[in-house]
Every structure is written in C-alpha cells, then in structure tokens.
SEZALUM-80569 format. One line per 3 residues: number of its first residue (from 1); for each residue y negated, z, x negated of N, C-alpha, C, O, CB. Coordinates in steps of 0.001 Angstrom, whole numbers, always signed. Glycine has a CB too. Example, Ala and Ser with C-alpha at 12.3 -4.5 7.8 and 13.67 -1.06 7.14 Angstrom:
2
1) +5690,+7800,-13190,+4500,+7800,-12300,+3300,+7800,-13200,+3319,+8465,-14236,+4473,+9046,-11308  +2250,+7080,-12850,+1060,+7140,-13670,-30,+7870,-12900,-1138,+8039,-13409,+598,+5725,-14084
//
This chain:
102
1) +1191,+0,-845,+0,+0,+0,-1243,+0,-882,-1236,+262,-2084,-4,+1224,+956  -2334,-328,-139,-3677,-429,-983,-4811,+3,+48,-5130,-581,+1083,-3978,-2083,-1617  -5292,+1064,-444,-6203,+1861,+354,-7488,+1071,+92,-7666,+825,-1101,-6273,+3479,-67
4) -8354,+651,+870,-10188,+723,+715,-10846,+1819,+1161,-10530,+2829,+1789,-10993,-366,+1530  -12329,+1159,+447,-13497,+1799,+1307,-14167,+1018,+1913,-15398,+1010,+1907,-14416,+2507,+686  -13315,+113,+2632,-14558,-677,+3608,-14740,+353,+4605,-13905,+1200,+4922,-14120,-2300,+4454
7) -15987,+196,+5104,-16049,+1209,+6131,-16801,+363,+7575,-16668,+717,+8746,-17036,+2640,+5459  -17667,-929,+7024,-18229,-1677,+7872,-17921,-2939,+7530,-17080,-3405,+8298,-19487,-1460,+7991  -18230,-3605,+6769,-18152,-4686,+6402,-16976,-5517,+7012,-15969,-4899,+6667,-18183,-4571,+5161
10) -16680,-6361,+7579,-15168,-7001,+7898,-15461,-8142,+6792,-14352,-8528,+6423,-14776,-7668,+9791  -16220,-8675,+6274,-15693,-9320,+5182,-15179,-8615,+4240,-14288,-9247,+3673,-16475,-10030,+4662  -15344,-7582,+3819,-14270,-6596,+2766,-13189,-6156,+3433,-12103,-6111,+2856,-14897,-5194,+2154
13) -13283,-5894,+4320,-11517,-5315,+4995,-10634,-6852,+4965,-9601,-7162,+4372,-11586,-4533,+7274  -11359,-7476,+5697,-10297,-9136,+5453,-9989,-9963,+4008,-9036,-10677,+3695,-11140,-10482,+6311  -11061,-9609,+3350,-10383,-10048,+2042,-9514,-9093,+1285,-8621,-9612,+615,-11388,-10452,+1109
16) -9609,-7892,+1272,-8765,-6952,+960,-7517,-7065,+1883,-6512,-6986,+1176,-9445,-5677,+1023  -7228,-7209,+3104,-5875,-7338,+3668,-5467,-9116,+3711,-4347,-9306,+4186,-5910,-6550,+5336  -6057,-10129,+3376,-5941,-11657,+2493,-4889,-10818,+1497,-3691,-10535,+1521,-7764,-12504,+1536
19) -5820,-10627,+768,-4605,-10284,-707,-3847,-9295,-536,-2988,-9312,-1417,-5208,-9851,-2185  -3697,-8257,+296,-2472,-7705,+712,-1217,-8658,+1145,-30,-8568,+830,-2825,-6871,+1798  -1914,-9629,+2002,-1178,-10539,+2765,+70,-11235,+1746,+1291,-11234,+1896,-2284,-11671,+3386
22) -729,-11773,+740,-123,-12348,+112,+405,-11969,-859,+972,-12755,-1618,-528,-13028,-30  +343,-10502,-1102,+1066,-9606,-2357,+2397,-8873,-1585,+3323,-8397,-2243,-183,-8195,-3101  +2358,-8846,+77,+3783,-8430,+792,+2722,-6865,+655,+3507,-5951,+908,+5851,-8711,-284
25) +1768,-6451,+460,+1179,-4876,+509,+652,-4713,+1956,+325,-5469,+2871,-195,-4552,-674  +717,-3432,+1750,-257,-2937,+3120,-1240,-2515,+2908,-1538,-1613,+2125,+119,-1979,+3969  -2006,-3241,+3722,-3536,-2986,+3379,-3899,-1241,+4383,-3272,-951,+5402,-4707,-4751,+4142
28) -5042,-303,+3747,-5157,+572,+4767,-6383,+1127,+4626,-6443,+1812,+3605,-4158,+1508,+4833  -7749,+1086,+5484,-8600,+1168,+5792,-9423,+2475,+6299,-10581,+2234,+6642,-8429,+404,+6302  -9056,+3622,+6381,-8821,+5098,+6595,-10465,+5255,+6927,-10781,+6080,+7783,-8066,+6103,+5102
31) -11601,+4404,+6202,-12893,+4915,+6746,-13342,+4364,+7498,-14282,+4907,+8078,-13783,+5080,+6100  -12873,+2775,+7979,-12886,+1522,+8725,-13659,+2601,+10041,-13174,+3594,+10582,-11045,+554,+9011  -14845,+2025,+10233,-15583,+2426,+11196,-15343,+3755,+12380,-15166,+3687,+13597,-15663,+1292,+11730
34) -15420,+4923,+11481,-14676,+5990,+11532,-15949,+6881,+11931,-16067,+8045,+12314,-13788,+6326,+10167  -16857,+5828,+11673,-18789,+7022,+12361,-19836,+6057,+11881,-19637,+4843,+11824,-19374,+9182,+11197  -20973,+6651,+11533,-22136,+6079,+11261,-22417,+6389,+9940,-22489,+7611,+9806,-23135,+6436,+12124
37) -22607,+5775,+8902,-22680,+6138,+7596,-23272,+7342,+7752,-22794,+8327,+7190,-23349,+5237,+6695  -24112,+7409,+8338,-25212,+8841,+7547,-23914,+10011,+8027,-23735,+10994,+7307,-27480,+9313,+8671  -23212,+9842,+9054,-22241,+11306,+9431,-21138,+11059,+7843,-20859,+11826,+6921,-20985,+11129,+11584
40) -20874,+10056,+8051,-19969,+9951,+6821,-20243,+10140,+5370,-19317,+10416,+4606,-19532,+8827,+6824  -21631,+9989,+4896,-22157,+10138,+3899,-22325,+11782,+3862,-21785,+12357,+2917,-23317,+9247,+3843  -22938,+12456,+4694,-22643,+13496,+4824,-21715,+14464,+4486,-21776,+15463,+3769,-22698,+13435,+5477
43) -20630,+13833,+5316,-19639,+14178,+4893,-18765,+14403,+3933,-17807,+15174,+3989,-19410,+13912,+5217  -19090,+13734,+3052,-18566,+13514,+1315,-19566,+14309,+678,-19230,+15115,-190,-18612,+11753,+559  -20398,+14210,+913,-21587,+15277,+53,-21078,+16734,+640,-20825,+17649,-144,-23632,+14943,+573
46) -20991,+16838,+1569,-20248,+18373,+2392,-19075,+18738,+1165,-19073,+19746,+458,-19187,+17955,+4414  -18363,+17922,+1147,-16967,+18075,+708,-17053,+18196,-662,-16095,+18674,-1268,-16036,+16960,+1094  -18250,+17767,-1374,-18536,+18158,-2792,-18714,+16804,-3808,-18912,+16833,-5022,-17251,+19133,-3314
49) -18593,+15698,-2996,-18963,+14476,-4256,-20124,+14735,-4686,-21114,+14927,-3980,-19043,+12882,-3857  -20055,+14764,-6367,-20907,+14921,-6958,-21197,+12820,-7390,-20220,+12249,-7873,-20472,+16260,-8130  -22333,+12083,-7182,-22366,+10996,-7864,-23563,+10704,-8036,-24335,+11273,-7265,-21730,+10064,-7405
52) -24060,+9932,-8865,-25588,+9405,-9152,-25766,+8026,-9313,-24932,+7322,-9884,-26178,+9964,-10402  -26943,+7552,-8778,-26857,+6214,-8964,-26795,+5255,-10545,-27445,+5621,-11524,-27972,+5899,-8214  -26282,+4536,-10551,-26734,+3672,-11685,-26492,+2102,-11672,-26282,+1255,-12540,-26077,+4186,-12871
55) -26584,+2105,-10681,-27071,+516,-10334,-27985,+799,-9017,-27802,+1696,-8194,-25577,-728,-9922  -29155,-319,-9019,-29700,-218,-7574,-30132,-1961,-7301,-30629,-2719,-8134,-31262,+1059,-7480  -29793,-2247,-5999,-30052,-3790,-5513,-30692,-3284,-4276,-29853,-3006,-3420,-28597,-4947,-5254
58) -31777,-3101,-3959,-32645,-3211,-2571,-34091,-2881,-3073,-34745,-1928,-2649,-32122,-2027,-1253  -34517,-3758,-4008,-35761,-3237,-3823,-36762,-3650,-2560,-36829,-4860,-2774,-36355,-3525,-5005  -37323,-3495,-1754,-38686,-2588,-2271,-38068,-871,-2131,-38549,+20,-2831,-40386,-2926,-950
61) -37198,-669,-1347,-36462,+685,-879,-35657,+1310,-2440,-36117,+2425,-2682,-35078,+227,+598  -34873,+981,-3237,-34320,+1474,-4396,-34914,+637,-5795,-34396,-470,-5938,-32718,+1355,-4199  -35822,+983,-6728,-36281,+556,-7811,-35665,+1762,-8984,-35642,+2988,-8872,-37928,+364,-7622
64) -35125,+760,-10280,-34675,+1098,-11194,-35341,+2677,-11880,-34820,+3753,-12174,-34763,-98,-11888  -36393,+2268,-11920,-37592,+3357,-12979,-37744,+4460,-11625,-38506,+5407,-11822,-39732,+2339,-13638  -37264,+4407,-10674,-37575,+5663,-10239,-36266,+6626,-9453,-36085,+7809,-9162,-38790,+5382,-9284
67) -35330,+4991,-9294,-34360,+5834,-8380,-32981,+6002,-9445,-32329,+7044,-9370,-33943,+4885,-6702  -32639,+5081,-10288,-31372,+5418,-10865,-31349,+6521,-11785,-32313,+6696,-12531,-30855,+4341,-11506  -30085,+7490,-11820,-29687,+8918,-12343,-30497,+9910,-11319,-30850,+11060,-11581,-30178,+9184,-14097
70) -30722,+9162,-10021,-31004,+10616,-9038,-30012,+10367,-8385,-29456,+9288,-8178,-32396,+10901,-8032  -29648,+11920,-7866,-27685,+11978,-7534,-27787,+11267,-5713,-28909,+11144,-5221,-26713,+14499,-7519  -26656,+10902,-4970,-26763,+10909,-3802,-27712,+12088,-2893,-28607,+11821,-2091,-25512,+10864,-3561
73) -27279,+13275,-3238,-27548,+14349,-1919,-28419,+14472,-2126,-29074,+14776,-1129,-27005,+15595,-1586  -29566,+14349,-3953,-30822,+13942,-3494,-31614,+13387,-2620,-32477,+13912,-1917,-31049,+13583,-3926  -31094,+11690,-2740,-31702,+11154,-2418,-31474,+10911,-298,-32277,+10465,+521,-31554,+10189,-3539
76) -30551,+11258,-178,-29961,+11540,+1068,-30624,+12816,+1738,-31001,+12726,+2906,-28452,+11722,+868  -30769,+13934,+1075,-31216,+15196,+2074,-32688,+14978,+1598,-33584,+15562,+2208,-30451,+17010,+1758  -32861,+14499,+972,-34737,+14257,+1382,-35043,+13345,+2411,-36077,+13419,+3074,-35710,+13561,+104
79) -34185,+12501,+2562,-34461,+11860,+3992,-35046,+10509,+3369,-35744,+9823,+4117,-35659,+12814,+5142  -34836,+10099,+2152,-35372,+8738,+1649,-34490,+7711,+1859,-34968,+6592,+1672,-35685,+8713,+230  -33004,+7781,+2291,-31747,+6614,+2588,-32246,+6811,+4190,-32008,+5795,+4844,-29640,+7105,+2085
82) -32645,+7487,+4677,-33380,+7629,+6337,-34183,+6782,+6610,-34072,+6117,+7640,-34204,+8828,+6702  -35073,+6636,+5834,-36553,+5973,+5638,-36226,+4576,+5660,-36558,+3750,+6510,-37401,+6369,+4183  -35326,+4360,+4310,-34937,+3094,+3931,-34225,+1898,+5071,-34369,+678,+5138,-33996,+3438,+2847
85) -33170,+3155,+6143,-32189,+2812,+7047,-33633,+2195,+8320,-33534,+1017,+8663,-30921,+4438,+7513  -34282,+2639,+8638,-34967,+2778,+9479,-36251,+1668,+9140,-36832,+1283,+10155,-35179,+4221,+9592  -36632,+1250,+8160,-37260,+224,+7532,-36910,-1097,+7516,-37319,-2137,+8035,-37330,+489,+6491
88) -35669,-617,+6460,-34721,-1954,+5699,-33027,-2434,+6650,-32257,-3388,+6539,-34145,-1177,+3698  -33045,-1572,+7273,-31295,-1392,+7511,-30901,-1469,+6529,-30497,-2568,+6150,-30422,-2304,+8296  -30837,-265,+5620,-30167,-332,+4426,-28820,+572,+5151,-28637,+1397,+6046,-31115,+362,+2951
91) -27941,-286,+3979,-26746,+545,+4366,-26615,+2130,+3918,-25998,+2150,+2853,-25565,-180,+3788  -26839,+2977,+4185,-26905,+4539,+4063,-25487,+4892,+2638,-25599,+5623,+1654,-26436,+5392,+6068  -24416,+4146,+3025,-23448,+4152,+2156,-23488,+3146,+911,-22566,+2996,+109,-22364,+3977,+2903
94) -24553,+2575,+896,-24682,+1406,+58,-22931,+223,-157,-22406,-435,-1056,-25271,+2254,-1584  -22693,+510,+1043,-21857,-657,+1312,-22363,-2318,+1271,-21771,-3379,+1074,-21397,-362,+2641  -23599,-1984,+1527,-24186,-3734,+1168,-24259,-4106,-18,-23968,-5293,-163,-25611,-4136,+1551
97) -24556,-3514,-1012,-24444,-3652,-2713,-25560,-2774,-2847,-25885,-2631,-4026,-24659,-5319,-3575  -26515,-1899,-1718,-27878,-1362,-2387,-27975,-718,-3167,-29097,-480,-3616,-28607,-824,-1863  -26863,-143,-3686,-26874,+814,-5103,-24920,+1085,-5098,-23979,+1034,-4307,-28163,+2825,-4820
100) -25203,+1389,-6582,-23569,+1551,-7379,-24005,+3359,-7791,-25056,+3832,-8222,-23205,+71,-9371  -22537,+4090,-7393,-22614,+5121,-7769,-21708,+5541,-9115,-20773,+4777,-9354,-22430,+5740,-6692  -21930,+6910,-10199,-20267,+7167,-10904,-20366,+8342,-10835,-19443,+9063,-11213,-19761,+6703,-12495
//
C-alpha cells in the first residue's frame, strides 16, 4: 500500500492511485477531504508537528525575506494563513505548492 497526503487536490490523489494502478498497490488517502484545512492544520499543530517553512511560492501572501524559517503555528495562530485564505484562497495546508515545510 501507499499512503498520501492529498487532502484536496484530485489531481494528486489520481495520479498517486495511476501509479498504484499500475504497480498492483493500494493507494490510501486517510486525509482525503476529511475537514477544512484550517481544522486539519490545526490539528497537527495540536498533536505537536513541529515544521518551518523553507520554501515559499505565493507571493504577494508568502515572501522569502520575511516568511521562510518562521515555523507553521506561527504563522497559523497569528492568523496570517487566515488573511492569506481569505484574500488569496491560499491553501491553509499549502497543498497548492504555497510553501514547503521540514
């Protein structure tokens, strides 16, 4: 089996179960539209992910010189992925590519 994190996207769940398809695997999707990012983002920060950005793709909402090496729950409990969501439709989970976490 081969677990993702698509959580919205159906072009990532279908290309991920494509190549399941054809590897005989099972594809399995466990966050596959399971809430609204921000409950789900939440939720992982609840549970203790520690991560920080170090990639960012959305500017005018995420710029290099100010936002990368600030951690998620920063930038999440200040209410700035709020702002962004509510502006930009940024994806709250940065499932669109708006930022890379480690």
């Amino acid at each position: 089996a081969v677990t993702s994190g698509a959580i919205l996207s159906t072009y990532q769940r279908t290309r991920i179960e494509s190549v399941c398809g054809r590897l005989s695997l099972t594809p399995l999707s466990y966050l596959w539209r399971i809430g609204s990012q921000r409950s789900l983002l939440r939720c992982m920060l609840e549970d203790g992910i520690d991560a920080v950005l170090v990639k960012v793709a959305s500017p005018p909402g995420l710029v290099p010189h100010k936002h990368l090496n600030k951690s998620l729950s920063e930038l999440f409990y200040s209410g700035h992925f709020d702002r962004l969501k509510e502006r930009f439709d940024f994806h709250i989970c940065g499932e669109g590519g708006e930022y890379e976490t480690l």
